[in-house]
N, C-alpha and C positions, 0 to 999 in steps of 0.2 A: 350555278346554284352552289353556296355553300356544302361541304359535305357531311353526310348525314354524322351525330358521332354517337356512339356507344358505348354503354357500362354493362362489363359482362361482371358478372357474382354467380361464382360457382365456388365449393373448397376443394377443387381434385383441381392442383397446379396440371394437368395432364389437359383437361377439358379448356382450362382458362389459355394456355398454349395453344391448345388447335384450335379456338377462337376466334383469338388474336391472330393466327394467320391467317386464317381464313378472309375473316373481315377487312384486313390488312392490305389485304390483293386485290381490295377492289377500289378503285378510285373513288369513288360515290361515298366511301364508308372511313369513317377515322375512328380509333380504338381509344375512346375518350379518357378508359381506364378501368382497371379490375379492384376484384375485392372478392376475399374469401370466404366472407358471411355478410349476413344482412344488416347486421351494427357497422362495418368499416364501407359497408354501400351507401347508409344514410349518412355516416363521418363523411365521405366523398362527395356526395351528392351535390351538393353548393357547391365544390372545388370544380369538378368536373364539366356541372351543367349539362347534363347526356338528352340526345334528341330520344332515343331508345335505349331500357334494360333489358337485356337477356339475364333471364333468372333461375337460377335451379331450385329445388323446393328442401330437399335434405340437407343442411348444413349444419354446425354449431353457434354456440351463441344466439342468432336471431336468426330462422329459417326461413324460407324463399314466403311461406304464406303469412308470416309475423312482418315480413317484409312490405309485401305488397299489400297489407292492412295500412302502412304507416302511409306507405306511398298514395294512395286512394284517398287517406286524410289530406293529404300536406299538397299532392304532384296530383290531382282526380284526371288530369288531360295528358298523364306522363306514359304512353304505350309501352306494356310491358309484354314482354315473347315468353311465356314460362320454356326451360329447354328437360324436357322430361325423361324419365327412363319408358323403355315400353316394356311394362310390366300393372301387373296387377293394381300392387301399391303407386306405381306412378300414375297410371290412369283417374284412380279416384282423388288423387293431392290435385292434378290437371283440371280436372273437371272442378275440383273444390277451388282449386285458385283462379277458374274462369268465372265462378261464381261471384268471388272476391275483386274482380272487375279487372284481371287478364286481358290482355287484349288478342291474343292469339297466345300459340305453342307449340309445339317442334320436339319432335321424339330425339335423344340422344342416339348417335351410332349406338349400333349391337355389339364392333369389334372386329364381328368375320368380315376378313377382307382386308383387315390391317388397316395400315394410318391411310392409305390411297384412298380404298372405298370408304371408312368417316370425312375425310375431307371433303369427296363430291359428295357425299350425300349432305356436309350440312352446308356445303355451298350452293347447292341445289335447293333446297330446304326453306334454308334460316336467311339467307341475303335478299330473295325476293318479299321472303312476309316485313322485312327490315323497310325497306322499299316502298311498301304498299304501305305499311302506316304511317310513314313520312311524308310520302308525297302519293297520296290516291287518287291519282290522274288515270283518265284513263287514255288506254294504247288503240291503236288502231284496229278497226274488228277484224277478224279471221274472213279469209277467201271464200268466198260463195255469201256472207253473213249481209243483209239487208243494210246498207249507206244509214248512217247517224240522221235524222229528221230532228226538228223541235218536236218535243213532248206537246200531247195534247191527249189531255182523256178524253176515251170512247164515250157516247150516248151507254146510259146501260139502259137501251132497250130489248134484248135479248128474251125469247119466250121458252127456250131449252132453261133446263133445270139442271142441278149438280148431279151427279152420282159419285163422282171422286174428287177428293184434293190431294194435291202432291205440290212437294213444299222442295224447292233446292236451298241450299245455303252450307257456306263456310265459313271464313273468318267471322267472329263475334258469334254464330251462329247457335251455340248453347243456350248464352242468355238472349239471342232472337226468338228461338224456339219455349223457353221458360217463357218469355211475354205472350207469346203467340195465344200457344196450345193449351193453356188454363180457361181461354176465355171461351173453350168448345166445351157447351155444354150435357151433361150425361145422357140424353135421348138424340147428339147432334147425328145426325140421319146418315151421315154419307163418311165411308173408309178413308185415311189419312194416311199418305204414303209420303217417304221423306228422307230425300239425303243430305246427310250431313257429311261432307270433306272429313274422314276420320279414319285413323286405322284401325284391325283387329284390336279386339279387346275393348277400347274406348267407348265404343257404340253399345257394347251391350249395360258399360255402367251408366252411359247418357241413357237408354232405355229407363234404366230403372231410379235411374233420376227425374226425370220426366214423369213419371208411372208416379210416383209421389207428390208431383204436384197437379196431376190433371186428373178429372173427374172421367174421361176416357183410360181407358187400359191401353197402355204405351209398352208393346214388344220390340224386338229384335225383327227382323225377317225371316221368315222359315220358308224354302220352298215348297212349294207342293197348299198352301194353305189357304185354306179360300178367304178372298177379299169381302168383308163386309160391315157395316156400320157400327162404331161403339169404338173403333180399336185403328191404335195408332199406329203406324208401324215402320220401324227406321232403319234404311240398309246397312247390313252388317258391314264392319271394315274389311277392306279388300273384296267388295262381292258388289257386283252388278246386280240391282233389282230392278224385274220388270215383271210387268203382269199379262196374261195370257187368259182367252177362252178356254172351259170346260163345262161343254154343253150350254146348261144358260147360268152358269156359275164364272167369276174371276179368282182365278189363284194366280197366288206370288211365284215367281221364279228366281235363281238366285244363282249367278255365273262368275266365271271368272274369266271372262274374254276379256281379249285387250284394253288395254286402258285408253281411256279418253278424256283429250282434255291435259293432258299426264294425272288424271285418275279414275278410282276405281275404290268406291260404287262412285259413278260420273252422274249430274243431274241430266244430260240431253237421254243416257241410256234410256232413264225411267222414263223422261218426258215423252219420247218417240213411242214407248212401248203405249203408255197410257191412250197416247193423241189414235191409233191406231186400233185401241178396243173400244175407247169410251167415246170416241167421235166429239160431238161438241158440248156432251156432258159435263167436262172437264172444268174444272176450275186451280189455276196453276199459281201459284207465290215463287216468287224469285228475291230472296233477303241478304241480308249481308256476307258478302265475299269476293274475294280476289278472283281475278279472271274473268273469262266467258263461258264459265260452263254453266249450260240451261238456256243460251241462248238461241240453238239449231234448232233446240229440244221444242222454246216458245213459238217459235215459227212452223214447226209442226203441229202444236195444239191451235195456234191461230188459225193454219189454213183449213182444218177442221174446225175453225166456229167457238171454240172454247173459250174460257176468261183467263185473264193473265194479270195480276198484281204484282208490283214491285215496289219494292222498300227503298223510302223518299235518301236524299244524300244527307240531311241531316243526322236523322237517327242510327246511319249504319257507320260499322267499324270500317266497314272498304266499301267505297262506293265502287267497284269492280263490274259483277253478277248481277245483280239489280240497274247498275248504272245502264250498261251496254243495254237491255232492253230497254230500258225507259229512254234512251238514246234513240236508237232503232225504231220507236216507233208503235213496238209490238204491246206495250199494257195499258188496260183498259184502264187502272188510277194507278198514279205511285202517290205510294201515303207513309203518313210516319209508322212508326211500329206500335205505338200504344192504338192504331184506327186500324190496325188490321187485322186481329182477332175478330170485333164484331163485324166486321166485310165481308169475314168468312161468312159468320151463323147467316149476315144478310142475303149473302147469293146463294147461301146453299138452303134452299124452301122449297120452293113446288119440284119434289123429287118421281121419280115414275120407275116403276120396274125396269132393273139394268136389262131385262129380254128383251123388253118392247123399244130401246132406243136402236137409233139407225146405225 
């Protein structure tokens, strides 16, 4: 395979350096070429012809979101990684430039730690997301995980009814959840649990991004808060959500145990937790993202009886997360993304007191 090549555009000669090494060291990856703003990235862009951009959002002259405006015009299938700060302001430009059709993003080092710890962290990081939208093959599933089957959707003859959805998703996962989650309507009966691959801080301006486009009330996770209809709710970055009995009520919980997956909030945590309160109540979405994570998590809500939806390989940024199940075996339909909104409202009907299920 040709190797993949790259246009990094950043203005701190610091960051376009440790880029360039980075990417440098790995055989798979050629450093197509740099550029300090967004005007000498579309000057290059013909010169170069890059497989993927890494883009910062701050710059002069034309900045990372004036950028990938043009880009979306001119390059719409050109995968772009925004390379963000994690802060405040970088959270909302990230989320604003996923809007703008980003294909992924990747927090800039902190600093603590020196050049060592920024280099694996954005080697760790930024080379695999590099990877996955080049070439979105998928890898071989993880130890104990169900052998690959041909896809074949389930009968939906099932007589259990919804009490929960819970949504996993990463890569592209924003505007998955933007498609998704508008077309639940304001009386839609049943709690919506949901993680999103995201760090602190991001999660809670996705909350309130979301909260704006949906007729449902879209929070944060709070532990301790009781689960119930009307209200959407997305695990906080860095925090494990699960749900728990309290008496004949479900409240949220919200941990910082080890990571899974290498992350944290991981979708198997929530999905385990779920399969093991709601039994086959459960209705589970698995959308766009890199990896296997949600997949142990599907095969616990299966062997409980539950539904499981997965997002078809055309519509998603990474056929990754969704892939491996629909692989496996484990979902009742994989469909594109504009058919999964109304799938939901459809399976979620004849719903019963979460006391009286098994």
């Amino acid at each position: 395979m040709p190797r993949t090549r790259v246009l990094i555009v950043d203005d701190s000669v610091v960051i376009r350096r440790l880029l360039s090494d980075v990417l440098a060291g790995d055989p798979a990856l050629e450093v197509a070429g740099v550029a300090a703003n967004g005007r000498i990235a579309l000057a290059k862009l013909t010169q170069v012809n890059p497989d993927v951009v890494v883009l910062d959002v701050e710059m002069p002259e034309m900045n990372g979101l004036e950028l990938l405006a043009a880009l979306r015009r001119d390059h719409p299938r050109l995968p772009v990684i925004m390379f963000s700060t994690l802060t405040e302001r970088g959270a909302v430009h990230t989320l604003e430039a996923l809007s703008l059709g980003a294909s992924d993003y990747v927090t800039k080092p902190s600093g603590a730690g020196g050049l060592t710890a920024a280099t694996a962290q954005v080697r760790a990081e930024l080379i695999p997301r590099i990877k996955a939208l080049r070439r979105p093959a998928l890898s071989p599933p993880a130890p104990g995980v169900a052998a690959p089957t041909p896809f074949r959707s389930r009968p939906d003859s099932r007589e259990s009814g919804v009490d929960v959805v819970v949504i996993g998703v990463s890569t592209g996962g924003p505007n998955a959840l933007a498609a998704v989650l508008p077309n639940l309507p304001p009386d839609f009966p049943a709690p919506v649990l949901v993680v999103q691959h995201m760090p602190a801080l991001f999660t809670r301006f996705l909350a309130e991004r979301l909260d704006r486009l949906c007729p449902l009330t879209v929070r944060e996770g709070i532990s301790g808060t009781r689960v119930e209809g009307g209200t959407i709710w997305i695990a906080p970055g860095d925090w494990h959500m699960t749900v728990e009995r309290a008496g004949t009520s479900v409240v949220l919980r919200t941990s910082q145990g080890p990571v899974e997956n290498s992350c944290r909030p991981a979708v198997d945590v929530l999905f385990r937790s779920v399969a093991s309160v709601y039994r086959p109540r459960v209705l589970a979405l698995v959308l766009t993202g890199m990896g296997q994570d949600g997949l142990r998590g599907v095969q616990a809500i299966r062997e409980c009886g539950g539904q499981v939806l997965a997002q078809d390989e055309a519509t998603s940024v990474v056929w990754g997360m969704p892939g491996f199940v629909a692989q496996a075996g484990l979902a009742d339909r994989v469909l594109p993304l504009d058919q999964i909104g109304p799938e939901i409202v459809r399976r979620t009907t004849r719903r019963r007191v979460l006391g009286a299920a098994p």
